[in-house]
N, CA, C and O atoms as CSV, one atom per row, in Angstrom:
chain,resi,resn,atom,element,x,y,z
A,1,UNK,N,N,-3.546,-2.291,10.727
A,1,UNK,CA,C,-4.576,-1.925,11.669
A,1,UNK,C,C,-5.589,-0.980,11.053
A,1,UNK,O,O,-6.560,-0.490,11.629
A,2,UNK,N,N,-5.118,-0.751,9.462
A,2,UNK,CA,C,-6.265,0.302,9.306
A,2,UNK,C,C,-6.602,0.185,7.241
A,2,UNK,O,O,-6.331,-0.660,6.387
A,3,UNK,N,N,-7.119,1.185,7.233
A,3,UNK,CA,C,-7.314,1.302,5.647
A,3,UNK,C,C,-6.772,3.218,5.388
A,3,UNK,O,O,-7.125,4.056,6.218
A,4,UNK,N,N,-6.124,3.518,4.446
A,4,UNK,CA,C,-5.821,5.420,4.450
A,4,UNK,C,C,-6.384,5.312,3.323
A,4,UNK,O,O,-6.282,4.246,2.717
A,5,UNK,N,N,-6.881,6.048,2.950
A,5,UNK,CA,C,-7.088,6.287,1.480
A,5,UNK,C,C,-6.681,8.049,1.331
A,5,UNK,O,O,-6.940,8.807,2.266
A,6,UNK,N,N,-6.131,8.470,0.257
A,6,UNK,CA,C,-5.636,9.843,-0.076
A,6,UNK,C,C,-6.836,10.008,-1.285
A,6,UNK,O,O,-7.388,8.977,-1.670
A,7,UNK,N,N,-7.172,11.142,-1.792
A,7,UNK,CA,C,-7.226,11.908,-3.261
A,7,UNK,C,C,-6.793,12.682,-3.121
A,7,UNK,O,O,-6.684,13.261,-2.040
A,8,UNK,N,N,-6.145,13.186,-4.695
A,8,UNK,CA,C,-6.101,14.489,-4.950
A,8,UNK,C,C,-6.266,14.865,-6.277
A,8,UNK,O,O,-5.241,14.678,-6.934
A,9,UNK,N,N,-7.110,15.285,-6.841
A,9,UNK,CA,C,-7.286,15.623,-7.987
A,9,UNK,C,C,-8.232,14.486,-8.626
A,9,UNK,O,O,-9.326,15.002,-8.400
A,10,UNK,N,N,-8.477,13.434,-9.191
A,10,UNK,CA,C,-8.957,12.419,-9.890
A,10,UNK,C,C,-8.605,11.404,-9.401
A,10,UNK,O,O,-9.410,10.473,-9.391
A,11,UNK,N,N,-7.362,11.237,-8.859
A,11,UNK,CA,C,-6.376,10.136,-8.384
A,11,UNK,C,C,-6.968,9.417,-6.455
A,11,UNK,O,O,-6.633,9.870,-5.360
A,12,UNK,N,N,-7.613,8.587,-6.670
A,12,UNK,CA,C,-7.404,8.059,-5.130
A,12,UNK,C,C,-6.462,6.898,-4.964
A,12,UNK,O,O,-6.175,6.220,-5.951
A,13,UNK,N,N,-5.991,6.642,-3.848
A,13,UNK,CA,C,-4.972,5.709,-3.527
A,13,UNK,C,C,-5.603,5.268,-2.322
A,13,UNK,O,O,-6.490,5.879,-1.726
A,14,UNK,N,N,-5.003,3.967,-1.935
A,14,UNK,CA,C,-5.639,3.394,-1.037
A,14,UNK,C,C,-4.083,2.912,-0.560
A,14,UNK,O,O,-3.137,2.530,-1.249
A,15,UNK,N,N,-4.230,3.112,1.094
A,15,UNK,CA,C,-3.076,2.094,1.296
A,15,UNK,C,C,-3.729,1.183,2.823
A,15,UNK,O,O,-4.657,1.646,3.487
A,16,UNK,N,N,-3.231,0.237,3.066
A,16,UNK,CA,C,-3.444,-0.839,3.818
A,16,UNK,C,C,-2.404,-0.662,4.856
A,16,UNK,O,O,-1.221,-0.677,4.515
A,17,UNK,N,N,-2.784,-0.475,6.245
A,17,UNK,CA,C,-1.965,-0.279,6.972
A,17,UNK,C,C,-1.909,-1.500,8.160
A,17,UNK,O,O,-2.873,-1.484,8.925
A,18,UNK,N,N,-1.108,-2.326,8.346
A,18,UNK,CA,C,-0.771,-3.667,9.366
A,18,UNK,C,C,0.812,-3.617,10.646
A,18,UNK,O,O,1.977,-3.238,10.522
A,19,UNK,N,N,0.289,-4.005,11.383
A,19,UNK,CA,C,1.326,-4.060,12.396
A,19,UNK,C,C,2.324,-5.482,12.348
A,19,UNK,O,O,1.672,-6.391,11.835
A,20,UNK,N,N,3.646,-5.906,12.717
A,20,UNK,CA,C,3.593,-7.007,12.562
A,20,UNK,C,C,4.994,-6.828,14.048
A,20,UNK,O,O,5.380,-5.765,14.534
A,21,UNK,N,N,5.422,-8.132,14.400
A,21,UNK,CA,C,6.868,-7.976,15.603
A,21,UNK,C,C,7.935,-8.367,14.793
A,21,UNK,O,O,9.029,-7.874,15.071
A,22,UNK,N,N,7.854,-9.262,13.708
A,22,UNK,CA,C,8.617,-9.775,12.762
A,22,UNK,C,C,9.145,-9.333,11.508
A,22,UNK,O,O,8.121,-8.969,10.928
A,23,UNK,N,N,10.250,-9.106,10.602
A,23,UNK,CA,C,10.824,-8.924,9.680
A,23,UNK,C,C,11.786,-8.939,9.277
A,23,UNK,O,O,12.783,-8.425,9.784
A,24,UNK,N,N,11.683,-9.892,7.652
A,24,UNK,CA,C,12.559,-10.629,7.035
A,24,UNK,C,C,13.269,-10.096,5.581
A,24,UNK,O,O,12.823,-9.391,4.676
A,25,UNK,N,N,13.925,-10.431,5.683
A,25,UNK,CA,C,14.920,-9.953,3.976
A,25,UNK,C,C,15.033,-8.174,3.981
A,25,UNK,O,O,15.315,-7.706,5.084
A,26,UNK,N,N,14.866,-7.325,3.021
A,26,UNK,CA,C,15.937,-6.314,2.884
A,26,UNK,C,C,14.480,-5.211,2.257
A,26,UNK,O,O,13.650,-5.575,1.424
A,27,UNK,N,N,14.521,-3.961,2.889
A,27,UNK,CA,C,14.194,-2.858,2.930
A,27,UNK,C,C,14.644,-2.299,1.191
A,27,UNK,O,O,15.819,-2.189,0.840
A,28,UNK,N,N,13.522,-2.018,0.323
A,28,UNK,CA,C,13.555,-1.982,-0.976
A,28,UNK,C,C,13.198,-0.216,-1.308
A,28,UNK,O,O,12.027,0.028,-1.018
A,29,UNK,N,N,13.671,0.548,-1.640
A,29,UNK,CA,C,13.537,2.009,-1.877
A,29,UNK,C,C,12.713,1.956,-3.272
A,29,UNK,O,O,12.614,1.206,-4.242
A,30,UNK,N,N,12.247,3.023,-2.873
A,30,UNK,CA,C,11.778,3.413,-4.598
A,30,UNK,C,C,11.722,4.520,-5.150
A,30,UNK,O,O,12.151,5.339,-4.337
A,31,UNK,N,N,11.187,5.425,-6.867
A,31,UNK,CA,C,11.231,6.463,-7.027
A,31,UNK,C,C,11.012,7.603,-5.827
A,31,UNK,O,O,11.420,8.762,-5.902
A,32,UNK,N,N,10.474,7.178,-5.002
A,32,UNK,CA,C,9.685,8.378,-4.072
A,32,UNK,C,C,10.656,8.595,-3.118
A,32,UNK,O,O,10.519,9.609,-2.434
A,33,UNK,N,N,11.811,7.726,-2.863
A,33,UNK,CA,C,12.520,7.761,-1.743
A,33,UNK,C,C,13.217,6.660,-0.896
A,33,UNK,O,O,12.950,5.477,-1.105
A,34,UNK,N,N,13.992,6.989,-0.065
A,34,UNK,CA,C,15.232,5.722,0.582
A,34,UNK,C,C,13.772,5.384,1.654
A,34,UNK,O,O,12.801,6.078,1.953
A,35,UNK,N,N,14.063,4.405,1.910
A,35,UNK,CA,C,13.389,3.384,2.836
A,35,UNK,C,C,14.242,3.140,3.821
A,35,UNK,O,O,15.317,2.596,3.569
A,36,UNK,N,N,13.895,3.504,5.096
A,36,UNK,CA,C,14.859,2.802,6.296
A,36,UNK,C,C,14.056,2.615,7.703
A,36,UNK,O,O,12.920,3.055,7.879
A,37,UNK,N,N,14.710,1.995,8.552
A,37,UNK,CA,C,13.607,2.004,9.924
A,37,UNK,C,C,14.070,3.333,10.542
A,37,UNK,O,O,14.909,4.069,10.023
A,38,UNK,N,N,13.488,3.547,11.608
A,38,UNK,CA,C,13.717,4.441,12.325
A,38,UNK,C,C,12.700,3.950,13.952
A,38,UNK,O,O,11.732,3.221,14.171
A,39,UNK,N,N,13.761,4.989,14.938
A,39,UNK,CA,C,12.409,4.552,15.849
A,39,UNK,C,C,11.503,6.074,16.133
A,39,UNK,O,O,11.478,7.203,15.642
A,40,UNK,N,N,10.836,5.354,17.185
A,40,UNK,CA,C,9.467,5.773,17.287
A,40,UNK,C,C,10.088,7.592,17.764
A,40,UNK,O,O,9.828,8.613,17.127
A,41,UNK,N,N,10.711,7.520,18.707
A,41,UNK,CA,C,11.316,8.841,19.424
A,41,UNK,C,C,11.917,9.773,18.111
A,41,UNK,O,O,11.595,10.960,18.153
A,42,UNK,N,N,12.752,9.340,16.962
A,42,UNK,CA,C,13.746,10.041,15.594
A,42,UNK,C,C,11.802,10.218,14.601
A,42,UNK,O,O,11.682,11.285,13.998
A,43,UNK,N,N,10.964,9.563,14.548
A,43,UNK,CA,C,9.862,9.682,13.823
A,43,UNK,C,C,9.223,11.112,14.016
A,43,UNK,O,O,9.167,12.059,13.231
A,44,UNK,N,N,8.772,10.974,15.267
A,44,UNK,CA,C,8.605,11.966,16.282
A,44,UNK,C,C,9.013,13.145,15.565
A,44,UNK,O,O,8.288,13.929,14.952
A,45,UNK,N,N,10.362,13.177,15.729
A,45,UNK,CA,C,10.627,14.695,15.355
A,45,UNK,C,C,11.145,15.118,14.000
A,45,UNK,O,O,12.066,15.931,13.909
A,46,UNK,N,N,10.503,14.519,12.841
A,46,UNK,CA,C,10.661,14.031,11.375
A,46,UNK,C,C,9.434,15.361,11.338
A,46,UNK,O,O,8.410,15.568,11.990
A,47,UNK,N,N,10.311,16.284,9.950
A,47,UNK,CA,C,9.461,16.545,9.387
A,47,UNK,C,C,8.525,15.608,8.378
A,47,UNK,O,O,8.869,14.850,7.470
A,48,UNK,N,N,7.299,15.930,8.855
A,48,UNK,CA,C,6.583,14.465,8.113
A,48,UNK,C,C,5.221,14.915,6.767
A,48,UNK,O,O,4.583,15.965,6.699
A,49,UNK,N,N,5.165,14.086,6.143
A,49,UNK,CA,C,4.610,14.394,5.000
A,49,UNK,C,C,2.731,14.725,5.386
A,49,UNK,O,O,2.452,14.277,6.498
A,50,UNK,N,N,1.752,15.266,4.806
A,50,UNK,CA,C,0.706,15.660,5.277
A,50,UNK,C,C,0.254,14.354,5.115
A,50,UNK,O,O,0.716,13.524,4.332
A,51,UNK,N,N,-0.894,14.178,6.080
A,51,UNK,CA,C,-1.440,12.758,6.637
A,51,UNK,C,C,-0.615,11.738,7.396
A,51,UNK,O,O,-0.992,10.603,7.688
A,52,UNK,N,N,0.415,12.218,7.644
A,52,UNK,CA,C,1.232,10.958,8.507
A,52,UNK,C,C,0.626,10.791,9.614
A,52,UNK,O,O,0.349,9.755,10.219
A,53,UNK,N,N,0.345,12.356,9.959
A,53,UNK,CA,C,-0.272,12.190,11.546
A,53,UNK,C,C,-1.444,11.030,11.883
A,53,UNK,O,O,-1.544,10.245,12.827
A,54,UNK,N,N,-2.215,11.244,10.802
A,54,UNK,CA,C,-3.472,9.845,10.795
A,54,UNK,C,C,-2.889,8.781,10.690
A,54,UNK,O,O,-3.373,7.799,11.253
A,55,UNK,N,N,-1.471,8.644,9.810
A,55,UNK,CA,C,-1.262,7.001,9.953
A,55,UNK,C,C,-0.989,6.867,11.246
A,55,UNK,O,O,-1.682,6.084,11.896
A,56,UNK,N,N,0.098,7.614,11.906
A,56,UNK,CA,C,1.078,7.317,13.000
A,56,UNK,C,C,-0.674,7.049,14.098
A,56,UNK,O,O,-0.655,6.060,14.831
A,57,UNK,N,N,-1.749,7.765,14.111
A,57,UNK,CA,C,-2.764,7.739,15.357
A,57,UNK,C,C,-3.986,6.555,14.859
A,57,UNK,O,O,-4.966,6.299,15.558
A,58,UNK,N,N,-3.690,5.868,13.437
A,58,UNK,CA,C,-4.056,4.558,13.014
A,58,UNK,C,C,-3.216,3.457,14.014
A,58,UNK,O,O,-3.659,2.914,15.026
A,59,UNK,N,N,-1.999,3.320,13.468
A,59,UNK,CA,C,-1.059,2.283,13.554
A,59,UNK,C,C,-0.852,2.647,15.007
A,59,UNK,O,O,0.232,3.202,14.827
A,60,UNK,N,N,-0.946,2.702,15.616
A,60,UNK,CA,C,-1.331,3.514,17.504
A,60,UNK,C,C,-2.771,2.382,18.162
A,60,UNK,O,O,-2.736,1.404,18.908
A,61,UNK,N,N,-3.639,2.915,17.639
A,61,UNK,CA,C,-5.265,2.315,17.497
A,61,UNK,C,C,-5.163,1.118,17.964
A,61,UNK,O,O,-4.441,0.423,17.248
A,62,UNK,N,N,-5.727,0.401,19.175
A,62,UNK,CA,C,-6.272,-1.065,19.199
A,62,UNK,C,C,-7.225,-1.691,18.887
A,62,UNK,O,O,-7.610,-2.768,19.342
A,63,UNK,N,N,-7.992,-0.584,17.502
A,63,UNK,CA,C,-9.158,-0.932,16.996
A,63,UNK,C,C,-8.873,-0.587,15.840
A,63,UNK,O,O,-8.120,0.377,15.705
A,64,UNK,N,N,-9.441,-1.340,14.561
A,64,UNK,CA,C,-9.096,-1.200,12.913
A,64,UNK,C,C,-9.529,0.181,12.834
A,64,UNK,O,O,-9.806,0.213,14.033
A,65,UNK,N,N,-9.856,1.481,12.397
A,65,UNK,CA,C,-9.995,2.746,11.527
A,65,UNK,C,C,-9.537,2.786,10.044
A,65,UNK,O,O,-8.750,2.212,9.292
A,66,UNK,N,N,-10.280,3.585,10.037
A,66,UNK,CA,C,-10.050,4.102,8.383
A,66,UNK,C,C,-9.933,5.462,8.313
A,66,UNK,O,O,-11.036,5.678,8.815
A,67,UNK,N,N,-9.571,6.382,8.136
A,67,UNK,CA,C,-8.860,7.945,7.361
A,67,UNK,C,C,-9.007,8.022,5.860
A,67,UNK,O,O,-8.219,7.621,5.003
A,68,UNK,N,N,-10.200,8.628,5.712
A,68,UNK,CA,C,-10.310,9.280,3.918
A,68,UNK,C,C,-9.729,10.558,4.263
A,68,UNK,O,O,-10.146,11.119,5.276
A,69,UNK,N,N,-8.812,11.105,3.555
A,69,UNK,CA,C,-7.633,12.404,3.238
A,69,UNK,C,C,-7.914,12.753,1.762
A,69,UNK,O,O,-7.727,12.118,0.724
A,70,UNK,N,N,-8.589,14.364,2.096
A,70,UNK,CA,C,-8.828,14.798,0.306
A,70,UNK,C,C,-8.002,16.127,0.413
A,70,UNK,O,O,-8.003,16.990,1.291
A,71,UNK,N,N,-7.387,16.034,-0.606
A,71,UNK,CA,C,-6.058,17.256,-0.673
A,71,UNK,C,C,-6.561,18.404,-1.880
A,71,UNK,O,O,-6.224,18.303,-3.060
A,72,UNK,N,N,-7.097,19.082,-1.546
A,72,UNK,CA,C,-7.526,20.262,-1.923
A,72,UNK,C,C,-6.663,21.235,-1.970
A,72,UNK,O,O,-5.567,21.128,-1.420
A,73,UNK,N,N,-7.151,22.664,-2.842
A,73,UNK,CA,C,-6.197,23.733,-2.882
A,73,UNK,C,C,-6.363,24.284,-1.859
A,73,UNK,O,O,-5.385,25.005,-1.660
A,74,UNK,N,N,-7.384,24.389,-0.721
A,74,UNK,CA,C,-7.341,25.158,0.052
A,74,UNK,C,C,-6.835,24.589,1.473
A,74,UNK,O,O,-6.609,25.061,2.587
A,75,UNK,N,N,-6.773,23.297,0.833
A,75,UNK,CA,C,-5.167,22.095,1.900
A,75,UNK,C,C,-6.140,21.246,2.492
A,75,UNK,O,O,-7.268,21.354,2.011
A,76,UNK,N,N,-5.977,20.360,3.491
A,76,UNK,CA,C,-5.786,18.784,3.518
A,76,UNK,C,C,-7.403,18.876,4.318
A,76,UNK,O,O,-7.826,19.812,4.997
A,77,UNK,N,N,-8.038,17.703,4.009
A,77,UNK,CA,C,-9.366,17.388,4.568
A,77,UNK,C,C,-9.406,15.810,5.149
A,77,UNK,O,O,-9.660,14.869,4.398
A,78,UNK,N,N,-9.083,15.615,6.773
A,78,UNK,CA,C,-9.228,14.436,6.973
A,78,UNK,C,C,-9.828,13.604,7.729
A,78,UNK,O,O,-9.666,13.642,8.949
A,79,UNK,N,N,-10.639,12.693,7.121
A,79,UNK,CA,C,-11.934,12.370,8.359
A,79,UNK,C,C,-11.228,11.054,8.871
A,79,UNK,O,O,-10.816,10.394,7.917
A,80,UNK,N,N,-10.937,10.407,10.255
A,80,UNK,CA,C,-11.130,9.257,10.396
A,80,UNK,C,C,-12.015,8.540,11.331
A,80,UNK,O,O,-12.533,9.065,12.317
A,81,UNK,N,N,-12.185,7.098,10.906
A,81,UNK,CA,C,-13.566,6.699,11.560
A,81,UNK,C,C,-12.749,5.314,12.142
A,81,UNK,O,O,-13.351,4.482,12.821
């Protein structure tokens, strides 16, 4: 439902954010961390990483948005449109 994009430092990332009702085969972890579902109520009260809040009020949205997030020393800058 949306587009995030992060920087910090030199580095931008882009991630692609989609809704779906369906899913198939097996939940894949990686360096960064275990992968698992959770629901919406256990999310909720997750300490959560800076910018989640924009995904979680993206993936919410019944209209596409985008969130540019610039991570500065003097901490997080996030516009979404």
């Amino acid at each position: 439902m949306g587009i995030y994009h992060w920087i910090s430092g030199d580095v931008r990332n882009v991630g692609f954010l989609y809704r779906t009702d369906e899913f198939e085969g097996k939940l894949i972890s990686s360096d960064e961390g275990r992968v698992y579902w959770i629901s919406e109520k256990d999310y909720l009260k997750k300490s959560l990483a800076p910018g989640m809040q924009q995904v979680w009020q993206i993936m919410h949205s019944d209209v596409p948005m985008e969130c540019l997030q610039t991570i500065t020393e003097e901490g997080i800058i996030a516009k979404i449109q």
